[in-house]
N, C-alpha and C positions, 0 to 999 in steps of 0.2 A: 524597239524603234531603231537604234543605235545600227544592231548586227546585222538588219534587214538590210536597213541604207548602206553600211560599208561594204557588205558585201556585194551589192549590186553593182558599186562604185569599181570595185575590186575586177568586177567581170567584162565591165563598161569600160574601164580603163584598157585592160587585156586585150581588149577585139576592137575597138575604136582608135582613131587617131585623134576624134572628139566629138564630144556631145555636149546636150544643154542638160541643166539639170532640171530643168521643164520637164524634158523628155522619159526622166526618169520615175516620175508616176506615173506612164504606161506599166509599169512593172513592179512597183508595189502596192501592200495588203490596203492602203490608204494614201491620201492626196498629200500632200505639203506643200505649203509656200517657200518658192525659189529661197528666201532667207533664211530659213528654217534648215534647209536641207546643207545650205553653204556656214551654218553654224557647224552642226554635228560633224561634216566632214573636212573642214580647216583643220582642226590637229591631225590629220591624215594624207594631206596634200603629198606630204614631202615623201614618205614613203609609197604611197600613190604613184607617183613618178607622174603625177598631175599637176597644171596652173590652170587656176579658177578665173578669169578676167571679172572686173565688175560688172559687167551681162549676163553675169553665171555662165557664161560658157567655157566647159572644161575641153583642153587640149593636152593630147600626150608631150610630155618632156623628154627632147633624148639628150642626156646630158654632155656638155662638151665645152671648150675653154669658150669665156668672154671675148665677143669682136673685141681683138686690139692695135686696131690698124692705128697710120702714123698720123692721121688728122685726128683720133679720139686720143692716140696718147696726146701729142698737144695741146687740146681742148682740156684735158683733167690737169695736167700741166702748170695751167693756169692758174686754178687754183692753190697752188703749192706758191705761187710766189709771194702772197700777202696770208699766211696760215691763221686762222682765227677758228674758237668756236660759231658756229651758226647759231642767231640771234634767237631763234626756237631752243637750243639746250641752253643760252644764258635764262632766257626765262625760265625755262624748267630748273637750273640749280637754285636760282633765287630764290624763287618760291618756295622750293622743299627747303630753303634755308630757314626764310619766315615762317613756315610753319612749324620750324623745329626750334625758333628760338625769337621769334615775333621778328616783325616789322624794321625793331631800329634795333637791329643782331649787331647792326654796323656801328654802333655808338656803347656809349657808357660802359657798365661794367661788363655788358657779354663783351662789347667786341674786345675789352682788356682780356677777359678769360681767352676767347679764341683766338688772338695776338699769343697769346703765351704758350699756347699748344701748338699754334704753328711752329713755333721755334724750337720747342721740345719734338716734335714730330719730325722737323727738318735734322735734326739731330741722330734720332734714330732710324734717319732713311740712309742717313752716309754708314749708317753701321750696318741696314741690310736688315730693317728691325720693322719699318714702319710702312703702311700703307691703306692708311686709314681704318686699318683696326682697332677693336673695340677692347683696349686691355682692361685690365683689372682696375676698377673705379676705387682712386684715393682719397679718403672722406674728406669731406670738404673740397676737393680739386673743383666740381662744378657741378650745377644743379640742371646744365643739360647733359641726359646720357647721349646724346649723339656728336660730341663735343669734335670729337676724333675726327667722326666721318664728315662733321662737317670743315673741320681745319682741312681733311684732305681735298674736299670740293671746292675751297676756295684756293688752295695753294699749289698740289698737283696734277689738281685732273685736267687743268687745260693743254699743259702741255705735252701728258702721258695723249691726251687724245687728239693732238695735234701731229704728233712724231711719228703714231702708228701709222698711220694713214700712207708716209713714206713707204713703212714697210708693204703694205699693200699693193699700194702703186709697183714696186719694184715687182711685186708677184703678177699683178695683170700684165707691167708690161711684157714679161717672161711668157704669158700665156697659163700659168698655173691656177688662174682665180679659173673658177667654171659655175655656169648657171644655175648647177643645181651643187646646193655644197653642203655637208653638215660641219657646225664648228663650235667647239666649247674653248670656252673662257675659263682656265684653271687658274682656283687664287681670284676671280673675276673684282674680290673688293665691290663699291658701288655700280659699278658697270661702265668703266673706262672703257674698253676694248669693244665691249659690245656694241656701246653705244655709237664710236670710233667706227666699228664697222658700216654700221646702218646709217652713215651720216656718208660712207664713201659710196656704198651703194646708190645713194640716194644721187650725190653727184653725178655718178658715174649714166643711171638711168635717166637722169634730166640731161644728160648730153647725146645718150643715144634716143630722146627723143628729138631733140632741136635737128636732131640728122633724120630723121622719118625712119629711124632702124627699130624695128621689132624682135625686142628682144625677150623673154621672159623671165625671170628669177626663181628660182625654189628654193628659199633658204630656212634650214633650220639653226639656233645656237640653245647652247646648254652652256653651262656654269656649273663652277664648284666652289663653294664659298665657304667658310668658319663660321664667319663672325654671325649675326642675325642680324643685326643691325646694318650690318653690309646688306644684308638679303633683299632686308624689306625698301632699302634706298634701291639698291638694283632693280626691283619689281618698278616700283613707283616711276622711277627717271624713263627706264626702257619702255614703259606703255605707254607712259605721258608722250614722247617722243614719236611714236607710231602713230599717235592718236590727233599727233599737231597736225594743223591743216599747210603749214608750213614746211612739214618734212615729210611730206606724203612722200611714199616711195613707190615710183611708177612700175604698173606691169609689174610687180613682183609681191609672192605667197611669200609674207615671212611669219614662221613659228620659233616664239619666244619659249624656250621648256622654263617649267619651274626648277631653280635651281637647285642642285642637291648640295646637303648643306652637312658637308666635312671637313675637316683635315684632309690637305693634300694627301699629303702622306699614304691616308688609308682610304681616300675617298671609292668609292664602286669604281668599276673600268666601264666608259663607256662604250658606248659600239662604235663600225666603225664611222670613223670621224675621218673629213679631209682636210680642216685645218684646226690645230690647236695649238694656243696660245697661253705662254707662261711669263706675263709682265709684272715684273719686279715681284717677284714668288718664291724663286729657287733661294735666294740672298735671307730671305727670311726662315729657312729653316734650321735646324737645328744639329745641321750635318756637313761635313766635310763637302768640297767641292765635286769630289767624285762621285761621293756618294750621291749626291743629288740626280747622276744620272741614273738613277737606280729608278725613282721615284718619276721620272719621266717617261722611262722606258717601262715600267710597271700599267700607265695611264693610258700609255698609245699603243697597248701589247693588243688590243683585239682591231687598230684598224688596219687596213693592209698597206695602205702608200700614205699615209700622214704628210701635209706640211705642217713640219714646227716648228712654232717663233719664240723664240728665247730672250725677252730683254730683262735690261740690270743696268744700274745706274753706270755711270762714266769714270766714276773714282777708279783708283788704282786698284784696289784692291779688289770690288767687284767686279773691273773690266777681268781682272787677274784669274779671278776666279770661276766668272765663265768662261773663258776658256779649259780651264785644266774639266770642267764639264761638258763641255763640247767635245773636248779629245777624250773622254771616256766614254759619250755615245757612240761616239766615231767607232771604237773598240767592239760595241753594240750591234754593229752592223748599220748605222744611220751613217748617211754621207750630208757633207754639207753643200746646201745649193748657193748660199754665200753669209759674210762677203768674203772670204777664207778662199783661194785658187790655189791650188798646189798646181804650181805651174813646171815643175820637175816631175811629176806623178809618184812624187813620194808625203806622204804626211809627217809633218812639223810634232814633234811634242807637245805642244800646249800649253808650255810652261816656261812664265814670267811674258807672256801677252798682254800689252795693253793695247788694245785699240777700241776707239768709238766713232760714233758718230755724229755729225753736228751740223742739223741744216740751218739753223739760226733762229731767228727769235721770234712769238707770235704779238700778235696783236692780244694788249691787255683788256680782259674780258672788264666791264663796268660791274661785278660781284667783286671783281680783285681789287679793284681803283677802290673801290668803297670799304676795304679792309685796313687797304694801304695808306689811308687818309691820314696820315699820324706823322707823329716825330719818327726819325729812321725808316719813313717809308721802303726803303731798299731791302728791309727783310721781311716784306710781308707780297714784295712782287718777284715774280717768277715764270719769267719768259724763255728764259734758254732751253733750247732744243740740243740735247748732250744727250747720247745712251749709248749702249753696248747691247750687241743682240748678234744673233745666229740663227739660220736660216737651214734646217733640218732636213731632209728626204730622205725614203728609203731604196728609191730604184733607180740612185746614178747620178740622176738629174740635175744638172749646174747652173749656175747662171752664163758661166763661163766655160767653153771646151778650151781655151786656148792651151797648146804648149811651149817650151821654149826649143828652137831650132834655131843652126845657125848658129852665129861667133856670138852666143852669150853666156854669160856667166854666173853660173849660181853663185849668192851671194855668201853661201858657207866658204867660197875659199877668197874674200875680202882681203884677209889677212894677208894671204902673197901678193896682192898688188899696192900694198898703201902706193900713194904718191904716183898709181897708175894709170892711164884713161882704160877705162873697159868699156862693154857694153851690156846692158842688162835688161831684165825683160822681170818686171816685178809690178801686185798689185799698192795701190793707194789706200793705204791704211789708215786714214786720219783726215781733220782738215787741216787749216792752217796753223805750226804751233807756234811759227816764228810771230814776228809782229809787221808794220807794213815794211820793215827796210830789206829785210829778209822773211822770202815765203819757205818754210821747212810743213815735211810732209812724212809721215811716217812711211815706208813701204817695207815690201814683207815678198818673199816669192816661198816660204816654207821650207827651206832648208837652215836657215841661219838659227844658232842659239844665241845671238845677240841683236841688242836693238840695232836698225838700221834706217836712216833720214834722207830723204835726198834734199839739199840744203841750195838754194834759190835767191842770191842777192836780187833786190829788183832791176838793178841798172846793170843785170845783165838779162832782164828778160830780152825775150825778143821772138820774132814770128818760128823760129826752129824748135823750141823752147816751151812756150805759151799752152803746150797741151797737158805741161804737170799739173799749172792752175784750172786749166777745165776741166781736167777728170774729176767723177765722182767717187764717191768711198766705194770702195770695191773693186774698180775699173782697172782694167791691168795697161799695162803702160812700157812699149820699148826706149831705154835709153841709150844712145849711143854718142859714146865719146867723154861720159864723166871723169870725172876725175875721184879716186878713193882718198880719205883722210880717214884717218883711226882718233875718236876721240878717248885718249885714254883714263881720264877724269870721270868719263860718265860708261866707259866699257860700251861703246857703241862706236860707231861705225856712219860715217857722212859723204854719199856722193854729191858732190858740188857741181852744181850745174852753173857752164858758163854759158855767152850765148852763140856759142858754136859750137855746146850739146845739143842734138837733137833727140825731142821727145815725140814718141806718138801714141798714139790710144791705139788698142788694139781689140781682140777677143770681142 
């Protein structure tokens, strides 16, 4: 039945630009109903280069970037200024919560047990250790085994599935997202990222409907997981979610693969893929920073142009450390599309980088309120949007062409001007690290081996000035007319902006 129907689908596809699947018992051994036919051939769509509408009518896909004109990026936009889970995946966490550990998880002795794993888990996340895996059960520790993945549902996943979506955004607006895409979640844990995808998609097509744009989707994702307990949460949340009447996702085939379930490390290479994703993964291995781009580069070796997304927590030491992994893919022959611009067209070492980024804080989900119900509330809520991440390619592709031209100055030779006004032309590395008296911003143009801040009293802002604070992480930025200071205490380097430096966005 199977080889009959695909292949018919296979020759229908070839010669058509569409057909019904009505139509398609003209031509086989026996009849089927329309839903019958659109079961068997759903795990086939994507490779089909098919979208199935719900009137079964099949249409050819030609694959190409998502409309991202400037009324839809505004309209998604929107969504980013109040960041929250959607009330469909808080009910899907809750629930698989109660079913893993009843009803009142939130009270008595569980919620004391998962209070105390949260804080043991927050512990081994700054280390690069934790991520809702299922370590080795210490007798007695707790009488649910899903103790882990559930501390991580209520404590990291809102926010890991709030901050990606940034990332996303930054790829549609670029033009990189495309209609028909495959995309595995390596390391996937419970299904953060996945899930994070299928929640922007979702957005993203209820806005190209309110516009009367037809658009379609073909999406596949795959995952690679350890743990099984991570597996069987990932299964569960991601169908629950496709399944809600609440996050139907318009006009669009999506296929969920079953995940394969290894160690990074060694896991199978998939085919090829156009975007894959390594959130908070590389930090937990068991390997040097460079070495890890081994392990990357190993995973994305059969697809031909991959975007990879690389996040890791904000601390020092993992911001630190992806980098010196980025600059060893770099080595690899991957270039970065951001938020790194070598704006001299030379690349930076890699080493002793910190930058993150930080779009601010989401709305506390009612699963978090109900954990954090206690004495010290403060350690059991977790809303800050803090990560480090890198944005992968392999053919060129930037966010940014800018270069520098013109009276400016690479910031490697800082040194001969202390106490001189220059001009400069560098990206925004950070948010704000000063406090409200002073706005201090990390910038970076990839030449300098030291830090360097351009340092912002307020009561010198003023309208020449004012575009340090509106750029975004990433955004490169000409300064002209600072003033250099050498701090020698901390071995960096502060251009002081008064208010008759002028700043502008550029690239």
């Amino acid at each position: 039945m199977t080889t009959e129907i695909l292949s018919l689908a296979k020759y229908l596809a070839s010669s058509r630009s569409e057909f019904t699947l009505l139509e398609m018992n003209q031509y086989l051994s026996r009849k089927y109903e329309e839903k019958d036919l659109h079961a068997v051939l759903k795990p086939h769509f994507y490779d089909l280069d098919l979208f199935c509408s719900a009137d079964y009518k099949c249409t050819k896909l030609v694959k190409g970037p998502l409309p991202s004109d400037e009324g839809i990026i505004s309209e998604l936009e929107e969504f980013f200024k109040n960041p929250e889970l959607p009330l469909s995946m808080e009910k899907l966490i809750e629930a698989y919560i109660e079913r893993s550990c009843g009803k009142n998880w939130h009270k008595g002795e569980t919620a004391t047990q998962i209070r105390e794993n949260i804080v043991k888990q927050k512990e081994e996340y700054w280390k690069g250790e934790g991520k809702g895996k299922e370590k080795v059960k210490v007798k007695g520790e707790s009488r649910y085994p899903m103790i882990r993945v559930i501390s991580y549902l209520l404590y990291h996943f809102p926010v890991y599935f709030c901050q990606y979506q940034y990332l996303l955004l930054e790829l549609f607006k670029g033009g990189v997202l495309m209609n028909k895409m495959s995309i595995v979640d390596v390391g996937s844990g419970p299904g953060t990222i996945t899930l994070s995808t299928l929640d922007f998609l979702r957005k993203l097509q209820d806005i190209y409907s309110r516009n009367k744009m037809d658009v379609k989707l073909n999406i596949r994702i795959g995952s690679i997981e350890h743990e099984l307990e991570n597996i069987r949460c990932y299964r569960e949340l991601t169908s629950g979610f496709l399944l809600s009447g609440n996050a139907n996702i318009l006009n669009s085939n999506i296929t969920i693969d079953e995940s394969v379930h290894s160690p990074v490390e060694t896991a199978p290479v998939p085919g090829d893929v156009d975007l894959m994703i390594f959130s908070n993964v590389l930090a937990e291995l068991r390997s040097l920073p460079h070495e890890r781009a081994d392990v990357v580069e190993r995973i994305a070796s059969v697809s031909k142009n991959p975007t990879l997304i690389i996040i890791e927590p904000a601390d020092l030491d993992n911001s630190k450390a992806l980098r010196v992994s980025q600059h060893a893919l770099i080595k690899k022959g991957f270039n970065v599309y951001s938020p790194c611009s070598f704006i001299w067209g030379r690349l930076c070492s890699g080493i002793n980088c910190w930058s993150f980024q930080e779009p601010g804080n989401i709305k506390v989900p009612g699963f978090m309120e109900k954990i954090a119900d206690t004495e010290d509330s403060y350690r059991y809520l977790n809303t800050d949007m803090k990560f480090s991440s890198v944005i992968l390619r392999k053919d060129r592709l930037t966010k940014h062409a800018y270069r520098a031209k013109g009276k400016i100055m690479a910031l490697s030779n800082l040194k001969k001007h202390i106490k001189k006004h220059i001009n400069v032309a560098v990206s925004v590395m950070s948010g704000n690290l000063g406090d409200e008296k002073t706005f201090v911003s990390k910038i970076c143009d990839g030449t300098a081996s030291f830090p360097c801040y351009a340092v912002m009293p307020v009561y010198h802002m003023s309208e020449n000035n004012r575009a340090l604070i509106d750029a975004g992480y990433g955004d490169i930025i000409e300064i002209s007319g600072t003033l250099v200071r050498e701090n020698v205490e901390q071995s960096s380097f502060n251009l002081f902006i008064t208010r008759n430096t002028i700043v502008n966005i550029v690239g």
